[in-house]
C-alpha positions as CSV (number, residue, x, y, z in Angstrom):
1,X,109.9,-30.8,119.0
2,X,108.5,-33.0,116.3
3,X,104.5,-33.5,116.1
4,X,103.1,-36.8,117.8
5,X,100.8,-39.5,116.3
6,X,97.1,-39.0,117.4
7,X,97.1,-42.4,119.2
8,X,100.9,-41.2,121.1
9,X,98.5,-38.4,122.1
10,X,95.4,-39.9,122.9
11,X,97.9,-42.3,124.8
12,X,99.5,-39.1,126.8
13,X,96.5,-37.5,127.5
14,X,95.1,-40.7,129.1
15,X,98.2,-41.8,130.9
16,X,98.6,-38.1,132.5
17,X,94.7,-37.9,133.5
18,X,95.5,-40.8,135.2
19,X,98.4,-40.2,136.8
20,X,97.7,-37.3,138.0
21,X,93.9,-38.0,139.1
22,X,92.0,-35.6,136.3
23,X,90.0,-38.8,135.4
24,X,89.8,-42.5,136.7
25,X,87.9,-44.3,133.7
26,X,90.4,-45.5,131.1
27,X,88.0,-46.7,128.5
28,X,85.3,-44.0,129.5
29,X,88.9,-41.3,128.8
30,X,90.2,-42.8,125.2
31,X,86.5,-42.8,123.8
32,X,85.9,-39.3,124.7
33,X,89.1,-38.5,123.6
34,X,88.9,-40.1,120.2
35,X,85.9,-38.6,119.5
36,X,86.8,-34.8,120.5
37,X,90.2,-34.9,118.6
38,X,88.2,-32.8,116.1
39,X,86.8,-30.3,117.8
40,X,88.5,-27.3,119.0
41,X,86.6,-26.5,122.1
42,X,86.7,-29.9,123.6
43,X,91.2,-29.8,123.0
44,X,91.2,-26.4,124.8
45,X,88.8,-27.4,127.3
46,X,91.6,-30.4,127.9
47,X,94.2,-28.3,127.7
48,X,92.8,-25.4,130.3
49,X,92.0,-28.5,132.7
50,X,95.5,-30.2,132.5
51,X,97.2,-26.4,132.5
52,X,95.2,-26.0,136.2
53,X,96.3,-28.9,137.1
54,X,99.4,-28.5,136.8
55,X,99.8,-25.0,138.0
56,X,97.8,-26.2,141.3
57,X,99.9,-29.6,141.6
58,X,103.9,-28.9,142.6
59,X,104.9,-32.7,142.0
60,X,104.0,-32.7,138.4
61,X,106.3,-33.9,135.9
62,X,106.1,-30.0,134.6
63,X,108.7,-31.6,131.7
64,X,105.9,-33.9,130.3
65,X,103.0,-31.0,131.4
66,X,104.7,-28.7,128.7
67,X,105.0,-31.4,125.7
68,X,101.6,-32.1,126.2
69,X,100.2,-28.8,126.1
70,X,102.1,-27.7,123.3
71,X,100.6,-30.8,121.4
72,X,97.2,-29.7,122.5
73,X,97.7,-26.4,121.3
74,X,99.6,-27.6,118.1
75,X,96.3,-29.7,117.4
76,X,93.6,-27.2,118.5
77,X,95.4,-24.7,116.4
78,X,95.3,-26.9,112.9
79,X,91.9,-27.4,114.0
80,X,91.0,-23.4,113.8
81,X,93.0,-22.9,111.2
82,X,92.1,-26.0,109.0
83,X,90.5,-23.9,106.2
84,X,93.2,-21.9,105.6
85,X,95.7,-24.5,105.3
């Protein structure tokens, strides 16, 4: 699986919070997004939040669930790691 864009994921994130009723704002979503795409805590908080979701939701698209939590942990990973790299 090859890494996506930040604005593919921001775009994911947004579309599946929507879909799936996690949050109604759009605009209120990609500006909180934007902004925590640097910080760790606020990608695993997103992460642990979409992973509930899903396990507590049987008509997910569990397909598209996985991608985008393996993003979110690809991201929040580089994020912890950053110095190191």
């Amino acid at each position: 699986m090859k890494k996506m864009k930040q604005d593919n994921l921001i775009r994911e994130i947004v579309s599946f919070c929507l879909d799936y009723g996690v949050l109604i704002d759009r605009k209120e979503i990609e500006r909180k997004i934007k902004q925590g795409l640097e910080k760790a805590e606020l990608i695993e908080d997103l992460y642990n939040t979409i992973f509930r979701r899903a396990k507590s939701d049987r008509g997910m698209d569990i397909k598209r669930v996985i991608e985008l939590l393996i993003e979110l942990e690809r991201v929040r990973l580089e994020l912890e790691f950053k110095d190191h790299l």
